[in-house]
C-alpha positions in Angstrom: -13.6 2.9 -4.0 -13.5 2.3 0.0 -10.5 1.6 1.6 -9.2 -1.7 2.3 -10.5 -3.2 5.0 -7.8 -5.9 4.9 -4.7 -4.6 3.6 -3.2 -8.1 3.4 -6.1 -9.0 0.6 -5.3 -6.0 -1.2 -1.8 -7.0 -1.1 -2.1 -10.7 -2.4 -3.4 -9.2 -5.7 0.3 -8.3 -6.3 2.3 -10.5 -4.5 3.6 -13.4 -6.0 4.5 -15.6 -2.9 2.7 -15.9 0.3 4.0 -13.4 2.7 4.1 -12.3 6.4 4.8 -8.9 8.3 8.4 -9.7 8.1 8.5 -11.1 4.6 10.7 -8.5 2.4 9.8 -7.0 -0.3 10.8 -8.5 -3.0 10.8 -11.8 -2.0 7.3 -11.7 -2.2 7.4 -10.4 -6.0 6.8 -7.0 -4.8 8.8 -4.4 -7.0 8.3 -0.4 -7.1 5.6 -0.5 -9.7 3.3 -3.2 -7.9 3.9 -0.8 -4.8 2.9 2.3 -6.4 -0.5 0.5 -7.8 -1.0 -0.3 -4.5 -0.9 3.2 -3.5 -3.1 4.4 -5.8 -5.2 1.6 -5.5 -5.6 2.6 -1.4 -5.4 6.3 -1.5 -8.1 6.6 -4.5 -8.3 9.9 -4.4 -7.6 11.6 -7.8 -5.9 14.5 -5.9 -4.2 12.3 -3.6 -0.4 13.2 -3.1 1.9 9.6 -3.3 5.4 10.4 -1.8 7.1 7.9 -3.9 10.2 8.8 -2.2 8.8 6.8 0.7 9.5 3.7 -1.1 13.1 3.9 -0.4 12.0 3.6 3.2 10.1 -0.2 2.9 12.1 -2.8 3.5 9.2 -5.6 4.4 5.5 -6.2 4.4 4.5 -4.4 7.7 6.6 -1.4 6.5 4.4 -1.3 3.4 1.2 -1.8 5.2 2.0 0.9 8.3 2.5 3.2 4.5 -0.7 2.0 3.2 -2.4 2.7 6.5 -0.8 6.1 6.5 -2.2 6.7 2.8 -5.6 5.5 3.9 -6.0 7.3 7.1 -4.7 10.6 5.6 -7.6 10.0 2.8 -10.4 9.4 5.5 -9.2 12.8 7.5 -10.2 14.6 3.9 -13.2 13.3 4.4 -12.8 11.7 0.9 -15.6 8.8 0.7 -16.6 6.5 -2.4 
């Protein structure tokens, strides 16, 4: 899998509402299992490390796609391709 070249695609699949930046959480139907699929979804990688803690930290859409970047870009510097 490549990573998402548009994280707010990748995002819709598991929202339930339309969303912004600034939308929180869970108003847009996103609940700690949707956002642990996401991370696995973006950060493939079988041996890929997912600091669920993290999620305490996420309190709105841009939070969770600055993580999702993180997760991405730390998969590219591995030099993990698919």
């Amino acid at each position: 899998m490549t990573i998402p070249a548009d994280l707010d695609t990748t995002i819709a699949k598991y929202a339930s509402v339309a969303f912004d930046d600034s939308t929180p959480l869970l108003e847009a139907g996103l609940e700690s299992l949707s956002l642990l699929r996401l991370a696995v979804e973006v950060a493939a990688d079988d041996d890929a490390e997912i600091d669920a803690t993290r999620l305490v930290d996420l309190r709105n859409v841009g939070d969770l796609k600055k993580w999702l970047g993180e997760l991405a870009a730390s998969r590219s510097e591995e030099g993990v391709t698919r």
